[in-house]
VOTOR-291688 format. One line per field, with one value per residue (C-alpha): residue number from 1; residue in three letters; x, y, z. Coordinates in steps of 0.001 Angstrom, whole numbers. Each point is the difference from the previous one (the first is absolute). Example, Ala and Ser with C-alpha at 12.3 -4.5 7.8 and 13.67 -1.06 7.14 Angstrom:
i [1	2] .
aa [Ala	Ser] .
xx [12300	1370] .
yy [-4500	3440] .
zz [7800	-660] .
END
This chain:
i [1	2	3	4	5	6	7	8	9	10	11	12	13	14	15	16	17	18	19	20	21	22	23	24	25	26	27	28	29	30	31	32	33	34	35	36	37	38	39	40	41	42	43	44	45	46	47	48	49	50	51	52	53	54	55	56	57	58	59	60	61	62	63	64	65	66	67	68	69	70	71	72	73	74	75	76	77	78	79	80	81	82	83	84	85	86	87	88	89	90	91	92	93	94	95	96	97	98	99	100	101	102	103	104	105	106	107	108	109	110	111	112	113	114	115	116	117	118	119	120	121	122	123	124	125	126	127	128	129	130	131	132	133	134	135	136	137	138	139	140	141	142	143	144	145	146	147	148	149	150	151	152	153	154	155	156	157	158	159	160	161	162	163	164	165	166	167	168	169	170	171	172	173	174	175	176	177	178	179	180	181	182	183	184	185	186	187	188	189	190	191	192	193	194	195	196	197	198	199	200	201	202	203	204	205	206	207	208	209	210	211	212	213	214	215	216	217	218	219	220	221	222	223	224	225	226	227	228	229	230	231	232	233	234	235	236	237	238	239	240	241	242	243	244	245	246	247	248	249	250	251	252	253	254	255	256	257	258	259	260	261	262	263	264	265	266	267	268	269	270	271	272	273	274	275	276	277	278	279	280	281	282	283	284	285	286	287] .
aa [Unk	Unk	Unk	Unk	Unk	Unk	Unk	Unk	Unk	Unk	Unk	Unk	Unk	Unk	Unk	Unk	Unk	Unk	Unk	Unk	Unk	Unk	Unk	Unk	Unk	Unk	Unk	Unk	Unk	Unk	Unk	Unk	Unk	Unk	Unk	Unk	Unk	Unk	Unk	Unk	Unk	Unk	Unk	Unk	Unk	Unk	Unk	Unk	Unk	Unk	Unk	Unk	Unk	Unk	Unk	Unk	Unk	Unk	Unk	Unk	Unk	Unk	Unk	Unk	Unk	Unk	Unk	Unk	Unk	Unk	Unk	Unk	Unk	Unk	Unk	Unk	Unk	Unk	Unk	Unk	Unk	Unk	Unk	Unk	Unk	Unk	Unk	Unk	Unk	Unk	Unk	Unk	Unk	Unk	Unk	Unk	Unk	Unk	Unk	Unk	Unk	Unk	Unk	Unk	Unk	Unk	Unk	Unk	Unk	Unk	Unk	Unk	Unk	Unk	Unk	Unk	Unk	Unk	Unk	Unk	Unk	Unk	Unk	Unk	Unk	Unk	Unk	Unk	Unk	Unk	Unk	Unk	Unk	Unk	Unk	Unk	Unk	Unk	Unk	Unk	Unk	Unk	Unk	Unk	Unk	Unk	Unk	Unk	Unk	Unk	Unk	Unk	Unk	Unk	Unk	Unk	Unk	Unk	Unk	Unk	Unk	Unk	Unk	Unk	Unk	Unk	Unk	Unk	Unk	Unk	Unk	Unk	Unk	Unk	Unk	Unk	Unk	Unk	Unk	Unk	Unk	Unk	Unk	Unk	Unk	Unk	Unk	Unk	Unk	Unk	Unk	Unk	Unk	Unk	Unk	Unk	Unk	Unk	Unk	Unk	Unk	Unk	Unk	Unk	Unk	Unk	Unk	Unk	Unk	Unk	Unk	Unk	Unk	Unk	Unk	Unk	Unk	Unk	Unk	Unk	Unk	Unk	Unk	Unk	Unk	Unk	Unk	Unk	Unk	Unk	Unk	Unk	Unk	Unk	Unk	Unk	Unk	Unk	Unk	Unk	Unk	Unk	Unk	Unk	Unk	Unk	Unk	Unk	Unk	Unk	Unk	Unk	Unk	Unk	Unk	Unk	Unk	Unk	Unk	Unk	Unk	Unk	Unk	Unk	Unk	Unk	Unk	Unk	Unk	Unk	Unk	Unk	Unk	Unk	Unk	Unk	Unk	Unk	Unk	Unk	Unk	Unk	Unk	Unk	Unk	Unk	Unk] .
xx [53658	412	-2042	-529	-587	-2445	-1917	-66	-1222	-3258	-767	-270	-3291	-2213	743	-324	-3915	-594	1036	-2301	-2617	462	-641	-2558	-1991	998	-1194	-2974	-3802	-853	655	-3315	-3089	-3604	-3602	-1948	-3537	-1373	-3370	-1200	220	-3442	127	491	-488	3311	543	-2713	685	78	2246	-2548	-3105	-2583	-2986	-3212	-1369	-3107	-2378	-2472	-3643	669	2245	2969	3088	1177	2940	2750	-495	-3815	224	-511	2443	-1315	3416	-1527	3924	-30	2105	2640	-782	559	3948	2589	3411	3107	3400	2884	3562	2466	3804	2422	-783	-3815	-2855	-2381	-2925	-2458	-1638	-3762	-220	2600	2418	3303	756	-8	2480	990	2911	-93	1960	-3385	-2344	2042	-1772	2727	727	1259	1859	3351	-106	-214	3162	2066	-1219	1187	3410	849	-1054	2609	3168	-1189	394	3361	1748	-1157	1803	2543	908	-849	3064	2181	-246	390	3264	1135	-1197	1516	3848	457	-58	424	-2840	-236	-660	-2789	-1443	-50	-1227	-2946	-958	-964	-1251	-2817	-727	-900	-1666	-2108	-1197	-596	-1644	-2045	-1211	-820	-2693	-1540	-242	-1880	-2423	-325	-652	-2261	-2177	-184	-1352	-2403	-1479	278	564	-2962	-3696	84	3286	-327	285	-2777	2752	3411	3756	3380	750	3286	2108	-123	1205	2779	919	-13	1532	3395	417	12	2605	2055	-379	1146	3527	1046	-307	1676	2796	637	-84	2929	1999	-561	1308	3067	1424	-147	1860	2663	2251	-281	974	3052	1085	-481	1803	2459	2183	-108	2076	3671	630	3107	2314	553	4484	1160	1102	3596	2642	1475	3762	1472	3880	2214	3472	2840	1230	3442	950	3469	371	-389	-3310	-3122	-3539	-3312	-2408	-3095	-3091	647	3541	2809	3149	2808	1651	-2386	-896	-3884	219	-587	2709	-2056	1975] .
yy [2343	2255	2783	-2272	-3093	1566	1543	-3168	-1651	2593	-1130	-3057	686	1185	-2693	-2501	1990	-236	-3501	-1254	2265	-1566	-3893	1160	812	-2685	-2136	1265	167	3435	1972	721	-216	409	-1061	-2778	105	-3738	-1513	-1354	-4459	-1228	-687	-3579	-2346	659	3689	2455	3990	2995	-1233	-2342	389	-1429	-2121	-2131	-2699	-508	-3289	-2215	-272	-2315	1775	-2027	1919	-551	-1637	2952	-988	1581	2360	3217	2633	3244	2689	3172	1667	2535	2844	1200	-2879	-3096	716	195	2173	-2177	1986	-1716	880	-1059	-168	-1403	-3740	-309	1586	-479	991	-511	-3407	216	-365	2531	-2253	0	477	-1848	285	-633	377	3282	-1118	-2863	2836	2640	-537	-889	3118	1631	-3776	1471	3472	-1880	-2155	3377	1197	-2700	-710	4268	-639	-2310	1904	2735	-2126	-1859	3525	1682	-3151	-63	4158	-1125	-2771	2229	2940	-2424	-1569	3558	693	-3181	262	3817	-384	2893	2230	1644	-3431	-1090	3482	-671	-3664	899	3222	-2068	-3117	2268	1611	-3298	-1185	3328	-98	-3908	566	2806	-2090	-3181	2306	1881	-3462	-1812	2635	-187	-3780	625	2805	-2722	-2464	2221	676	-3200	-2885	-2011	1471	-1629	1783	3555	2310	2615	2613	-420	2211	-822	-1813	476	-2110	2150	2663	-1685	-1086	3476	1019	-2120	1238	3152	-750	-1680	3464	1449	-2030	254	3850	113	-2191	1399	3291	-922	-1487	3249	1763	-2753	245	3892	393	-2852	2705	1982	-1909	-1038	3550	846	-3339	48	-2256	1454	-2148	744	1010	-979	3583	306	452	3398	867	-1387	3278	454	-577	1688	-321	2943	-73	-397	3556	471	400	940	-3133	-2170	-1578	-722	1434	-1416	2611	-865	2058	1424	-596	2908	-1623	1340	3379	1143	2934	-1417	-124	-3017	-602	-1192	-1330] .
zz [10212	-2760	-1145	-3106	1391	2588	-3001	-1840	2998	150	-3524	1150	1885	-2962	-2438	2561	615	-4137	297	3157	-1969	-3496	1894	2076	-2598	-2747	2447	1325	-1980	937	-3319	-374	2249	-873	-15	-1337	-565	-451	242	3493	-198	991	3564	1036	3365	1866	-1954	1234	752	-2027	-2939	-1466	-1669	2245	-2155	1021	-2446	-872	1277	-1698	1024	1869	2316	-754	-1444	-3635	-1358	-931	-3350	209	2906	-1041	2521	682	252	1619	-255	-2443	-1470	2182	2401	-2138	-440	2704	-180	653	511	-1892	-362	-3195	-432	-2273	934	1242	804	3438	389	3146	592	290	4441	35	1725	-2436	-3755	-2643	-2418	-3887	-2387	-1072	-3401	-185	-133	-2208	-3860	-2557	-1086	3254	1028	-2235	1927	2887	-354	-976	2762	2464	-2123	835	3707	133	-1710	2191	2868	-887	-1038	3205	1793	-1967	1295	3280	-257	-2006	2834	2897	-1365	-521	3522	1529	-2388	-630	-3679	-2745	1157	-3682	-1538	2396	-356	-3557	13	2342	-1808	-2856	1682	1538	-3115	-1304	2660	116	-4025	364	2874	-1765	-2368	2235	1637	-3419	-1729	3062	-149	-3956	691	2861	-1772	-3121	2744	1439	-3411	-1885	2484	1596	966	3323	822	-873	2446	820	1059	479	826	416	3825	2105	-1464	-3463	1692	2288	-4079	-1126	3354	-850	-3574	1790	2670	-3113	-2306	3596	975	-3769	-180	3455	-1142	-3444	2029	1831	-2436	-2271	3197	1143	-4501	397	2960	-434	-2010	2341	2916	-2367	11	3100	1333	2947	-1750	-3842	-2239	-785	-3179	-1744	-637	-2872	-1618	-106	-3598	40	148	-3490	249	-2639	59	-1649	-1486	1504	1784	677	3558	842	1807	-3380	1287	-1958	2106	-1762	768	1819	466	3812	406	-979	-1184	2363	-1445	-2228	1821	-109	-4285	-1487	-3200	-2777	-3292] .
END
């Protein structure tokens, strides 16, 4: 393998990382995590424990008990103690939150609960997420044919340069316009979902960590495709087989022919640049 093959193949690794990153956390609903601060349900037959507001009703004279239409229920819960903090966790799909026994989760649409006015943020958001995705898979093809044939390495250099760049400012703002939609949630979406406190979860920051191994791979691969144009003249110079060039045709000798000199032998010499006519003693007759 060559030296340019076996560098390709390296590259290989990170943008396969940004992409396993980039579905990891599309998928997931860990974007943000929090806490909930809801009032405690009243407590009922098969649902007793800390998590409930515990009541008694009050009796007639008579000692029976009264309808629940009448009865009269005495809370003694209150301040800090009549609400309960539930931790709940949001992504680009749904929300969960804690069930009441502490058992599992219970979880929503996250687009049911964002209030009109985020809903158009969050569809930009998703529609980025997914160019992201289909351009980082897209260099992760393009490389591994390259790998697999030994194609021009200059053009996939090229090709995956710019597909990461792409990826990387899509991916960019995927991430900063979930957040605008989730901060227009937390402020203006329902009461009963509001979170008490809230910061961004791990799968924010495995989304932030691929635009960052994107930004990476394309400065690497511009890098050395800035590096493989400047030293292709070079090697052409320097090149054990350097091309033949064609000689180029002497200027043709200028025959010039002189009058006829006599020669005691009644011949006719033409003169020619070089060549001495016999006789002449090395003195060329002009007429």
């Amino acid at each position: 393998m060559d030296r340019a093959r076996w560098q390709r193949t390296l590259t290989l690794f990170p943008i396969c990382l940004a992409l396993a990153f980039s579905l990891t956390a599309m998928g997931s609903s860990h974007w943000c995590e929090g806490i909930r601060r809801m009032t405690k349900p009243l407590c009922q037959d098969l649902l007793r424990g800390s998590n409930c507001i515990h009541f008694s009703q009050a009796s007639s004279s008579t000692g029976r008990r009264l309808d629940d239409s009448k009865a009269v229920q005495y809370i003694w819960e209150t301040g800090d103690d009549k609400f309960i903090q539930r931790r709940f966790h949001a992504g680009l799909w749904q929300s969960c939150e804690e069930s009441l026994n502490s058992t599992g989760e219970r979880c929503t649409c996250f687009l049911g609960i964002v209030p009109t006015e985020g809903q158009g943020v969050l569809w930009l958001s998703i529609g980025a997420e997914v160019l992201d995705i289909f351009l980082i898979l897209t260099g992760v093809l393009l490389l591994g044919f390259s790998v697999s044939s030994g194609c021009s390495r200059l053009n996939v250099d090229a090709s995956v340069a710019i597909l990461m760049v792409l990826a990387g400012l899509l991916g960019m703002v995927a991430h900063m316009m979930y957040t605008t939609s989730f901060q227009i949630t937390v402020n203006l979406g329902p009461e009963d979902w509001r979170p008490q406190t809230w910061d961004y979860g791990w799968s924010y920051c495995l989304a932030w960590g691929s635009f960052a191994l994107c930004m990476a791979v394309s400065v690497a691969t511009m890098s050395r495709y800035t590096t493989a144009q400047v030293e292709m003249p070079r090697a052409q110079k320097g090149s054990p087989y350097p091309q033949h060039s064609t000689p180029q045709p002497r200027a043709s000798q200028k025959v010039w022919q002189t009058g006829a000199a006599p020669h005691p032998g009644g011949q006719v010499f033409v003169n020619v640049p070089g060549h001495q006519p016999p006789g002449t003693g090395g003195k060329v007759s002009m007429c």
